[in-house]
DSSP file (Angstrom, degrees, kcal/mol; ACC not computed):
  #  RESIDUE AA STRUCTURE BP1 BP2  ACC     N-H-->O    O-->H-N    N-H-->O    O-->H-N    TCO  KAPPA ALPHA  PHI   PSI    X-CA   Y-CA   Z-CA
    1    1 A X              0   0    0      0, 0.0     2,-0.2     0, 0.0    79,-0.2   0.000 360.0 360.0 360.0 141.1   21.7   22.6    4.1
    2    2 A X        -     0   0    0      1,-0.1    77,-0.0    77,-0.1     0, 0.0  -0.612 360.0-102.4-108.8 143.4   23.5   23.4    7.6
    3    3 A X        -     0   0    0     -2,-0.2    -1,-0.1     1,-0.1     4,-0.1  -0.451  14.8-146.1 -67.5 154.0   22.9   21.1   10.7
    4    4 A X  S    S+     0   0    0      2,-0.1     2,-0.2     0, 0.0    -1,-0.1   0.412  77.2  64.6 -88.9  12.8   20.8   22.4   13.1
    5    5 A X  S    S-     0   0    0      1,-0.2     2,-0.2     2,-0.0    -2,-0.1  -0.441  88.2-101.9-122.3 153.8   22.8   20.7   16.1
    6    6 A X     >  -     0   0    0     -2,-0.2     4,-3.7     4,-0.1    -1,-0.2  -0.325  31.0-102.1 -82.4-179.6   25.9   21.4   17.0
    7    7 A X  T  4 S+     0   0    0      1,-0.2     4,-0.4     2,-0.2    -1,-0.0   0.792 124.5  46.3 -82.5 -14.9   28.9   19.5   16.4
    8    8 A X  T  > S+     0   0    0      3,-0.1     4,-2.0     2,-0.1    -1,-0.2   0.705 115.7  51.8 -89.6 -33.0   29.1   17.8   20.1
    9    9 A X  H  > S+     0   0    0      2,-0.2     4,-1.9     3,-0.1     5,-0.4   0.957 110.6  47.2 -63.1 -49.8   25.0   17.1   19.6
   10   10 A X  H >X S+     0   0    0     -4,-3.7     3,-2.6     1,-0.2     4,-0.6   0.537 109.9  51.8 -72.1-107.5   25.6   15.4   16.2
   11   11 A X  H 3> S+     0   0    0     -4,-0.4     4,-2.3     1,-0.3    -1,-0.2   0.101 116.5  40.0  14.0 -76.4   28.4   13.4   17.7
   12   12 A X  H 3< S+     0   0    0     -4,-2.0    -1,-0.3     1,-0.2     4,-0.2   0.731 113.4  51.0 -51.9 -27.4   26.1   12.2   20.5
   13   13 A X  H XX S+     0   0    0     -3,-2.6     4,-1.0    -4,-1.9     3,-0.9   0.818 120.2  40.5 -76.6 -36.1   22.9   11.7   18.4
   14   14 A X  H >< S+     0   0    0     -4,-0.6     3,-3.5    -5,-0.4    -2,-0.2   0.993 108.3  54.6 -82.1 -54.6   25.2    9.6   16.1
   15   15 A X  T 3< S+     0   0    0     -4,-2.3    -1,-0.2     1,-0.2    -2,-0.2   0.398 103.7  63.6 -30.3 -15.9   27.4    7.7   18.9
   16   16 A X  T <4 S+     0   0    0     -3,-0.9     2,-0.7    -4,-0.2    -1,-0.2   0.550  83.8 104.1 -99.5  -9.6   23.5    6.5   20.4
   17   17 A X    <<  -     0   0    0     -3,-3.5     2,-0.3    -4,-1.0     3,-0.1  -0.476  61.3-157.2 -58.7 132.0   23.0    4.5   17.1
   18   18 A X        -     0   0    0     -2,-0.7     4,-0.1     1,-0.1    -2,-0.1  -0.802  29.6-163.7 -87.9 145.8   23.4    0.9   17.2
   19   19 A X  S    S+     0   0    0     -2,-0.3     2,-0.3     2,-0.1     3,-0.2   0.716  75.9  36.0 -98.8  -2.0   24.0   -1.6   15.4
   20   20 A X  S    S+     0   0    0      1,-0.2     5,-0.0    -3,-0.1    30,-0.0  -0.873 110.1  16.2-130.7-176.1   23.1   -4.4   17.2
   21   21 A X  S    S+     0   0    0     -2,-0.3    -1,-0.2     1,-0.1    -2,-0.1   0.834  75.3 179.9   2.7  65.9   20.1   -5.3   19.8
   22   22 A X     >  -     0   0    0     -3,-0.2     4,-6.3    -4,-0.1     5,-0.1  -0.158  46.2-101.2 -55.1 150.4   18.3   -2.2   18.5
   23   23 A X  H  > S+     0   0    0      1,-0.2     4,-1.3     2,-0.2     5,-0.2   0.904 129.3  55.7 -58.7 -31.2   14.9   -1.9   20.4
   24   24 A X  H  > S+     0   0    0      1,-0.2     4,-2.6     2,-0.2     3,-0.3   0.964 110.5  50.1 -89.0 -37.1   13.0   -3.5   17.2
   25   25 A X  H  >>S+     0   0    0      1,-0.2     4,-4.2     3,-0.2     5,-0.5   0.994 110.9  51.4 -48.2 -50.4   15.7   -6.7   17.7
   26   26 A X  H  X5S+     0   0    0     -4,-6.3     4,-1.2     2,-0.2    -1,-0.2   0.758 102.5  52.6 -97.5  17.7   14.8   -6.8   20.9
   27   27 A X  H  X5S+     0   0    0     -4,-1.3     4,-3.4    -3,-0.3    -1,-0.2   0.898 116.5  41.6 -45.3 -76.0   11.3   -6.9   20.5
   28   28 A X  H  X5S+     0   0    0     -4,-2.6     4,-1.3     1,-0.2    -2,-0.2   0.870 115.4  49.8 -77.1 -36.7   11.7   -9.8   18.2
   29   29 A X  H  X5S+     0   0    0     -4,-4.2     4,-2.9    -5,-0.3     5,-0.4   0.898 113.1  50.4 -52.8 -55.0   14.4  -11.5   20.5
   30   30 A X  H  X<S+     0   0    0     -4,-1.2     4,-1.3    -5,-0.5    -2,-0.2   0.870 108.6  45.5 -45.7 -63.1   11.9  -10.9   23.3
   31   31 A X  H  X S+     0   0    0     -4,-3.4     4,-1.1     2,-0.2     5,-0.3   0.910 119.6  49.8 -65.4 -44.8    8.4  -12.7   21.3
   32   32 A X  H ><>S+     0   0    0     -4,-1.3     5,-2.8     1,-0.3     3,-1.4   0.952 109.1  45.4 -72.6 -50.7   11.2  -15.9   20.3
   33   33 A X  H ><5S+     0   0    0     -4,-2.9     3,-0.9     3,-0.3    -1,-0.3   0.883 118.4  44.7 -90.2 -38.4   12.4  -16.4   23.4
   34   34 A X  H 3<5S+     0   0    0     -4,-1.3    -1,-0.3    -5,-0.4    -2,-0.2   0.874 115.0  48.5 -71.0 -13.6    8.4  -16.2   25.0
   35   35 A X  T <<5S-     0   0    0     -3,-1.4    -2,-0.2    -4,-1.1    -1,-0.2   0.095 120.2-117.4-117.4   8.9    7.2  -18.3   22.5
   36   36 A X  T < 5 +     0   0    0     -3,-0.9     2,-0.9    -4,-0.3    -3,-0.3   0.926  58.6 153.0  80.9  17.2   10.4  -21.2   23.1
   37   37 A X      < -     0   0    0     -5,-2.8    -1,-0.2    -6,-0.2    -3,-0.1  -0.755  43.0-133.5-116.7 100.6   11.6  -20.6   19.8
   38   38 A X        +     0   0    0     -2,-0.9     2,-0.2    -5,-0.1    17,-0.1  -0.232  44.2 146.1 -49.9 129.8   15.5  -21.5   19.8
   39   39 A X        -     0   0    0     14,-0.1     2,-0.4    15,-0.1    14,-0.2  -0.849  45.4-128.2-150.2 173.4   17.3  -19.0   18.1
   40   40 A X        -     0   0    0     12,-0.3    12,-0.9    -2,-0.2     2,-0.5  -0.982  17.5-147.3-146.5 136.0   20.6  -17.1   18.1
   41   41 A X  S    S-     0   0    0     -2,-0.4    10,-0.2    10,-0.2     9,-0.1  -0.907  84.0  -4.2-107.5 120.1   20.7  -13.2   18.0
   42   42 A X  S    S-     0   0    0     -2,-0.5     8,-0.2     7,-0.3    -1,-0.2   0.696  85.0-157.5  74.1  24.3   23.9  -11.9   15.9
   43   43 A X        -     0   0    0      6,-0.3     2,-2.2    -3,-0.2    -1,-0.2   0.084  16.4-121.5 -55.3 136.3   25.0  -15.2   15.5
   44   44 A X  S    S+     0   0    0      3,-0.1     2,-0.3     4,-0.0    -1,-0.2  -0.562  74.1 111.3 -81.9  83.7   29.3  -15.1   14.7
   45   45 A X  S >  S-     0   0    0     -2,-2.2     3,-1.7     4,-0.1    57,-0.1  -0.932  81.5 -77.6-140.4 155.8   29.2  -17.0   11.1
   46   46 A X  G >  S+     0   0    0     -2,-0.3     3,-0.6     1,-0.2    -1,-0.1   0.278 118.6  41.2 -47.1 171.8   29.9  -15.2    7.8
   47   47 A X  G 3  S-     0   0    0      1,-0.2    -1,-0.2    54,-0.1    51,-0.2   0.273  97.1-122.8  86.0 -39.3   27.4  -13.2    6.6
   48   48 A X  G <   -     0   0    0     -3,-1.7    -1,-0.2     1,-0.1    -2,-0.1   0.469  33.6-173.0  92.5 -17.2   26.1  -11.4   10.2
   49   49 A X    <   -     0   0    0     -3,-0.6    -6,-0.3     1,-0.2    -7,-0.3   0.131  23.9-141.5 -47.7 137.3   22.6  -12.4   10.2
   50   50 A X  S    S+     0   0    0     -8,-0.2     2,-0.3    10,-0.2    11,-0.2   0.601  88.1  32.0 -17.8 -37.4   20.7  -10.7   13.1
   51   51 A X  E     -A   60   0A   0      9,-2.2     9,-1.8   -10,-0.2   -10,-0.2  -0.939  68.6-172.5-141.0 158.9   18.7  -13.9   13.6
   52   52 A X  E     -A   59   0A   0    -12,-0.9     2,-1.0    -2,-0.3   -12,-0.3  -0.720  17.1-172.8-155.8  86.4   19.6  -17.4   13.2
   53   53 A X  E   > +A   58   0A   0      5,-1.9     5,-1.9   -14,-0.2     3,-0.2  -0.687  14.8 177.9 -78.8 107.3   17.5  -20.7   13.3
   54   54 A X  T > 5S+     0   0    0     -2,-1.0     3,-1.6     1,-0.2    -1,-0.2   0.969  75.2  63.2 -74.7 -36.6   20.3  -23.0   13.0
   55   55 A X  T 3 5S+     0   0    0      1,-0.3    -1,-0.2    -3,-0.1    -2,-0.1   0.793 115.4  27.0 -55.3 -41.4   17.9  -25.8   13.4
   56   56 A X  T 3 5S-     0   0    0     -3,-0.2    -1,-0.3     2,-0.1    52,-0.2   0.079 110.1-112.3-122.5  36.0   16.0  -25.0   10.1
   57   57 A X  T < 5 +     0   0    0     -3,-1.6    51,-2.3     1,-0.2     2,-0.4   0.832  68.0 142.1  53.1  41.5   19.1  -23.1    8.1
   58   58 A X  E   < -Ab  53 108A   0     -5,-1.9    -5,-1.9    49,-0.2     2,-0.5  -0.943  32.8-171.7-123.3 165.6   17.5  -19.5    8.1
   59   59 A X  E     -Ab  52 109A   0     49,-3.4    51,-1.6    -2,-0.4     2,-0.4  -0.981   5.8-164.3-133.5 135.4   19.0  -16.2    8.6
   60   60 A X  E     -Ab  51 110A   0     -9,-1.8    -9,-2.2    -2,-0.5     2,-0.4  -0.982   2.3-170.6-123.1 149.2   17.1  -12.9    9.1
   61   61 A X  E     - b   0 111A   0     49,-1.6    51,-2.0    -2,-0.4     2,-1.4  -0.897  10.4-149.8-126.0 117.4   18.4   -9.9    8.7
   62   62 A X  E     - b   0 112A   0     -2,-0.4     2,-0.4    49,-0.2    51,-0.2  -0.658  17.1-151.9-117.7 147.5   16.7   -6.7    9.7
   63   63 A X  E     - b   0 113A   0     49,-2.1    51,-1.7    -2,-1.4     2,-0.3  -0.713  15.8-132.1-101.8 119.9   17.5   -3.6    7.7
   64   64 A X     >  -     0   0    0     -2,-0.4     4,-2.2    49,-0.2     5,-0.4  -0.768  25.8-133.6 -54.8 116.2   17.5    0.1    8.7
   65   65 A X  T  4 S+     0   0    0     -2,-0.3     4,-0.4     1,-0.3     9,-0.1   0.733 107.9  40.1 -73.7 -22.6   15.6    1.8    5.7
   66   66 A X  T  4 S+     0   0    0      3,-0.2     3,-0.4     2,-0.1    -1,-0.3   0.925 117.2  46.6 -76.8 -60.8   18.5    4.5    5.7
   67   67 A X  T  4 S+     0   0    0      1,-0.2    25,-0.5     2,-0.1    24,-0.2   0.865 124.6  34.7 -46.8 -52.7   21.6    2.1    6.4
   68   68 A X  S  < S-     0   0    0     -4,-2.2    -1,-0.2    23,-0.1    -3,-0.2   0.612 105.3-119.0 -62.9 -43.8   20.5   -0.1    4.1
   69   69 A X        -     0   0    0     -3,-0.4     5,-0.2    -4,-0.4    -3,-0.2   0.639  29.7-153.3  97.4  43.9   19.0    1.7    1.4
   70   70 A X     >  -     0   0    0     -6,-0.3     4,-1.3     1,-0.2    -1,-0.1   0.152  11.6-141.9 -28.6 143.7   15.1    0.2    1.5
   71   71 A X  T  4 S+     0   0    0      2,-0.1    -1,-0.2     1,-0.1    -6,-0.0   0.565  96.1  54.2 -94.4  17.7   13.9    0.6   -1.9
   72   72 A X  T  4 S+     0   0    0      1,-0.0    -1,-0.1     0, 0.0    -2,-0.1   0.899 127.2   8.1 -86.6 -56.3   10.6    1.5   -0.6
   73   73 A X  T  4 S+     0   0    0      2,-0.0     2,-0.2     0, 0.0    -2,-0.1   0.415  87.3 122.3-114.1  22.7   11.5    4.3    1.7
   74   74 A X     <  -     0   0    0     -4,-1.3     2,-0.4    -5,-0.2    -8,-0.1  -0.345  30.9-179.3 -79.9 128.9   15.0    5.4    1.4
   75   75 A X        -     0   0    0     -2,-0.2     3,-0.1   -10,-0.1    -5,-0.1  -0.949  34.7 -94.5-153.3 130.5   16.2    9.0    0.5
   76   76 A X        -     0   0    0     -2,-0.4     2,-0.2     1,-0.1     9,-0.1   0.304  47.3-103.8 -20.1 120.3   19.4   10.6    0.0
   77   77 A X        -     0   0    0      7,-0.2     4,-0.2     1,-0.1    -1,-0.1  -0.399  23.2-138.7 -71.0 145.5   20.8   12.4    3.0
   78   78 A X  S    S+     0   0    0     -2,-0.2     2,-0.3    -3,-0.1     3,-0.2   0.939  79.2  37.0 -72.8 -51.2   20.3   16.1    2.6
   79   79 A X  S    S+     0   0    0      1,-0.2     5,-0.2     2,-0.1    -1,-0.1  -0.748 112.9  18.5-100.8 129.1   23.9   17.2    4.1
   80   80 A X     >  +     0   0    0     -2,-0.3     4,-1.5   -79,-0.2    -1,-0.2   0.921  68.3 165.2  71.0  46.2   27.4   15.8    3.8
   81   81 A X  T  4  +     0   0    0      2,-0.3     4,-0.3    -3,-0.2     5,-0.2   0.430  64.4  70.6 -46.2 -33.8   26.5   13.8    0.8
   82   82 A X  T >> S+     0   0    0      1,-0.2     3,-1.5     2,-0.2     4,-1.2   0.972 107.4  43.7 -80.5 -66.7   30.0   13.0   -0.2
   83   83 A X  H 3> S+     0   0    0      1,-0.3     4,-1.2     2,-0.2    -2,-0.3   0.645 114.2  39.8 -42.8 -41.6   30.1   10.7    3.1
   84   84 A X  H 3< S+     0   0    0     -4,-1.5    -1,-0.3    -5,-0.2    -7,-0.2  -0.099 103.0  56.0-119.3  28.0   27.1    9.0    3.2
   85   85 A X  H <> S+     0   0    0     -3,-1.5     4,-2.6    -4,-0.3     5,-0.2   0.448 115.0  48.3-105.7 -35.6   26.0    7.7   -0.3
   86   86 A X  H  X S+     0   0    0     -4,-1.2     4,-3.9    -5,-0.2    -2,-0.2   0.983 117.1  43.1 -57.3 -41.4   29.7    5.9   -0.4
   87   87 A X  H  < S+     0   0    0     -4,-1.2     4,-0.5     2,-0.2    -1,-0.1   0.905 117.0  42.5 -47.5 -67.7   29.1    4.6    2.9
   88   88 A X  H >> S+     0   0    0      1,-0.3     3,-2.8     2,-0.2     4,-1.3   0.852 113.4  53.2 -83.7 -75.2   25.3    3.6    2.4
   89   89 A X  H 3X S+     0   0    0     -4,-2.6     4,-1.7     1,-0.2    -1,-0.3   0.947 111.5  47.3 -61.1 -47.8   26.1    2.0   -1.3
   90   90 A X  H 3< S+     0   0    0     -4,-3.9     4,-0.4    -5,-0.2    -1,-0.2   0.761 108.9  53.0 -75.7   5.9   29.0   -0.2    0.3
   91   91 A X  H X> S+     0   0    0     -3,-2.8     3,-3.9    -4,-0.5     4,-3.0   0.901 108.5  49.7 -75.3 -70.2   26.6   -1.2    3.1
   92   92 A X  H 3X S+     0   0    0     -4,-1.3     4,-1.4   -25,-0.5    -2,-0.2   0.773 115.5  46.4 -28.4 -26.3   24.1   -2.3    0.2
   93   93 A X  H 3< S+     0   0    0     -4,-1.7    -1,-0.3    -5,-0.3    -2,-0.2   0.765 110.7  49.3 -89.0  -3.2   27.2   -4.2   -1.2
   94   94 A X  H X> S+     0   0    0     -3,-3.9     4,-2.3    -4,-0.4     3,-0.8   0.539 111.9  48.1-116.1 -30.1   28.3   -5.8    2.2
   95   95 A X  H 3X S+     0   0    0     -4,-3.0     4,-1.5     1,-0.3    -3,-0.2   0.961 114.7  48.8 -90.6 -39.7   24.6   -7.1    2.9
   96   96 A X  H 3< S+     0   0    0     -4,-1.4     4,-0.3     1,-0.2    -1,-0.3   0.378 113.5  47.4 -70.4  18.9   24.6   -8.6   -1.1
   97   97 A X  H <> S+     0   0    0     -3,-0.8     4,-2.0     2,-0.1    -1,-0.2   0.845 114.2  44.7-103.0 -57.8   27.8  -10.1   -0.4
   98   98 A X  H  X S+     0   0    0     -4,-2.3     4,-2.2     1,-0.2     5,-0.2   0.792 110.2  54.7 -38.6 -51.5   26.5  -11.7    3.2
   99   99 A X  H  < S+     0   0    0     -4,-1.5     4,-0.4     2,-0.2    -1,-0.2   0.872 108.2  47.8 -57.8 -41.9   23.3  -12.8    1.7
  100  100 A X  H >> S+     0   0    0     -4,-0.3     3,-3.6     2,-0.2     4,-1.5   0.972 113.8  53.6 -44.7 -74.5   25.4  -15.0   -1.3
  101  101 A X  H >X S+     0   0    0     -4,-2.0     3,-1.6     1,-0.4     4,-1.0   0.749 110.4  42.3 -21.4 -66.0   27.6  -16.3    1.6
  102  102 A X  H 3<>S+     0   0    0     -4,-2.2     5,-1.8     1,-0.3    -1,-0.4   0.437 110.4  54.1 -81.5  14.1   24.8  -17.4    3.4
  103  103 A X  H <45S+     0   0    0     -3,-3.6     3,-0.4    -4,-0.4    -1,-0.3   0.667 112.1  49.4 -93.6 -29.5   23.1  -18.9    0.3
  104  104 A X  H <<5S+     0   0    0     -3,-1.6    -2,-0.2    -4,-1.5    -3,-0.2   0.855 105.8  52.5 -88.9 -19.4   26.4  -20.9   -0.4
  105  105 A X  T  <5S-     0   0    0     -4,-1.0    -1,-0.3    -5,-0.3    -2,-0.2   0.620 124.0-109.2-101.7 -14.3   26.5  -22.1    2.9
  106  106 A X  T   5 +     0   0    0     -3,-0.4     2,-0.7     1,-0.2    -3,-0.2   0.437  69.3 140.8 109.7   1.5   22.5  -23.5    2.5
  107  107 A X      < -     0   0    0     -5,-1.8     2,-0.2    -6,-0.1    -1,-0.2  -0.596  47.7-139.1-112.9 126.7   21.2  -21.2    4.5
  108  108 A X  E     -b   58   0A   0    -51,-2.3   -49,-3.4    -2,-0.7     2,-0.4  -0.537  28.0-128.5 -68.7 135.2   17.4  -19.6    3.3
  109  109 A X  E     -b   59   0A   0     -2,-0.2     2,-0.4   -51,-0.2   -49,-0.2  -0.938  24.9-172.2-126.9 147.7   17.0  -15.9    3.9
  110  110 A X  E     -b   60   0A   0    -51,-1.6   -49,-1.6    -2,-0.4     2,-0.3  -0.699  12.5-172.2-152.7 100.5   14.5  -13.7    5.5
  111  111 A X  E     +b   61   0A   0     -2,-0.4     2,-0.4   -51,-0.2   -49,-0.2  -0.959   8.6 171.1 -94.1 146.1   15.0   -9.6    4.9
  112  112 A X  E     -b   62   0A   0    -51,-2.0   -49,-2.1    -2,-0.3     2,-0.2  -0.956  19.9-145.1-146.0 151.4   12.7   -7.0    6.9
  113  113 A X  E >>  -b   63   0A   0     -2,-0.4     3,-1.3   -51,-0.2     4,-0.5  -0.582  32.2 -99.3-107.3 170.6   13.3   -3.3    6.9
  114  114 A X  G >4 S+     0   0    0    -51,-1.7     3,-2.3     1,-0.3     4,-0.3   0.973 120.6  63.5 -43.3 -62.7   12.8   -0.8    9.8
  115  115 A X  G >4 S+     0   0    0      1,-0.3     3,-0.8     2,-0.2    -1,-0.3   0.768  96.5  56.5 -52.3 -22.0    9.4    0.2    8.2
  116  116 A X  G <4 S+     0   0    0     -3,-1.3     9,-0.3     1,-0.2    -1,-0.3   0.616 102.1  58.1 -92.3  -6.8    7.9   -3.4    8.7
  117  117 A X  G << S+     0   0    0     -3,-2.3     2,-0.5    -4,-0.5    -1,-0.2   0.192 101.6  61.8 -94.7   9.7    8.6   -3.2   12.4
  118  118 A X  S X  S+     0   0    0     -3,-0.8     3,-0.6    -4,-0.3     2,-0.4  -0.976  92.6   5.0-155.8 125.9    6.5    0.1   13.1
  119  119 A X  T 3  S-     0   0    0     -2,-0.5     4,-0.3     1,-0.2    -3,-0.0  -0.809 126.3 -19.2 107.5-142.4    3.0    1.1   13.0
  120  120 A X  T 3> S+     0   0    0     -2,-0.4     4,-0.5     2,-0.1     3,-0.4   0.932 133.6  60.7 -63.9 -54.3    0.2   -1.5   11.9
  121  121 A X  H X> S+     0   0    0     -3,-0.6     4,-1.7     1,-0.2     3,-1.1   0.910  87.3  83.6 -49.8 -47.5    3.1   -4.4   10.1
  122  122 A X  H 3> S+     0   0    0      1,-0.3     4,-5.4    -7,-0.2    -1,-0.2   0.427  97.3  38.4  -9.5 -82.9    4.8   -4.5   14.0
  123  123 A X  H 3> S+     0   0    0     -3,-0.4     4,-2.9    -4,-0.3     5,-0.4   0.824 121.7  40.1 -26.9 -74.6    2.1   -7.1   14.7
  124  124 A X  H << S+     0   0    0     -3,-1.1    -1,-0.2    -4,-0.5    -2,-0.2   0.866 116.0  50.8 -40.5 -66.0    2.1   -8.9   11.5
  125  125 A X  H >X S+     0   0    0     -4,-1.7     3,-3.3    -9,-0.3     4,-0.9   0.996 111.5  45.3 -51.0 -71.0    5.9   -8.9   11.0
  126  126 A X  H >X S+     0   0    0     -4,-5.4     3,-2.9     1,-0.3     4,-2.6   0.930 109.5  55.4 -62.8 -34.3    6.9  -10.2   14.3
  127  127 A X  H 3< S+     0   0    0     -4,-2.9     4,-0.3     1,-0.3    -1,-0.3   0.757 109.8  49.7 -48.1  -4.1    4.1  -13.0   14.1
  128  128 A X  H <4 S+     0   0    0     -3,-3.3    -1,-0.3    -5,-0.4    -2,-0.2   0.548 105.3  57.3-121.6  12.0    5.7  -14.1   10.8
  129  129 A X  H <X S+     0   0    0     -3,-2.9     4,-0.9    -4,-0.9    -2,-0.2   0.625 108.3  43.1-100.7 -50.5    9.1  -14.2   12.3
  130  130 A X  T  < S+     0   0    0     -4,-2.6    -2,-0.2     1,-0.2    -3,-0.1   0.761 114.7  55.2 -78.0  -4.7    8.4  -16.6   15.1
  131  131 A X  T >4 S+     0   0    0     -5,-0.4     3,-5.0    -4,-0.3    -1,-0.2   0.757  86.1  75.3 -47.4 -49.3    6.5  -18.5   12.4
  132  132 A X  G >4 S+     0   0    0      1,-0.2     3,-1.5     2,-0.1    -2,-0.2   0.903  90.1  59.3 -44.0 -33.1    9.5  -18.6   10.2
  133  133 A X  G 3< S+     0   0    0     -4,-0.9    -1,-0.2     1,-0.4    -2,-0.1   0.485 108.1  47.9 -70.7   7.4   10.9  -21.6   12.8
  134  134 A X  G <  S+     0   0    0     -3,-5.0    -1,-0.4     1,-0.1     2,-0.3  -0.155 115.6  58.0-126.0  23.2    7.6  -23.7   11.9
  135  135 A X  S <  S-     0   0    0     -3,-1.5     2,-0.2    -4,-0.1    -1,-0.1  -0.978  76.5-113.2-164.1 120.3    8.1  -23.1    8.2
  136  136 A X        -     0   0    0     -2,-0.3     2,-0.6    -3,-0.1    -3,-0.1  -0.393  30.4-149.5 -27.8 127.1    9.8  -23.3    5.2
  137  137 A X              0   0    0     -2,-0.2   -28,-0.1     1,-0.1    -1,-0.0  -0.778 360.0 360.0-118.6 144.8   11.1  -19.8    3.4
  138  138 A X              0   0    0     -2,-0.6    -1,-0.1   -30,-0.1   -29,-0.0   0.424 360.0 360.0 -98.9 360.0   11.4  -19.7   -0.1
């Protein structure tokens, strides 16, 4: 299958991803920080989490259902194939690596994908992220 974009559009469409304080982080940055609940966004410790309650030893990490490879809704990129299933499996090894890290280190962890942040879960998800700092996670 042939882009439909040119090569200076894909460049720019790819160059606006981010990887960090994505709108759906700063959504959830946004509700912690309204609701008082100390936290650290992107915190520099092994592992990466996205969120960090240092106070109760959890790390969340939330996952792009492509980057990542959700196993609910994840499918194989249509074009340029040979790039992006090596990429995409060693991100899937890079996040099982972080979560062990942060397991050794004590720390409980929390995954949500892109899909649990949109539509009807939004609601649901973020209330049970600013929860997490009142809670034990198993």
């Amino acid at each position: 299958m042939t882009d439909n974009l040119t090569r200076e559009q894909r460049s720019k469409c790819m160059r606006n991803i981010r990887s960090q304080w994505t709108s759906i982080e700063l959504t959830i940055h946004n509700h912690l920080k309204g609701n008082k609940i100390k936290h650290i966004m992107h915190p520099n410790i092994d592992g990466s989490p996205d969120v960090l309650f240092k106070d109760h030893k959890i790390a969340v990490f939330i996952n792009g259902c492509f980057w990542h490879k959700c196993p609910i809704c994840y499918k194989d990129p249509k074009s340029n194939k040979e790039y992006w299933l090596p990429k995409i499996d060693k991100n899937v090894k890079r996040d099982k690596r972080n979560i062990n890290s942060l397991k050794r280190q004590g720390f409980k962890i929390k995954v949500y994908w892109e899909h649990d942040l949109k539509g009807t879960n939004k609601s649901k998800t973020i209330n049970e992220i600013v929860n997490l700092s009142s809670k034990r996670v198993h």
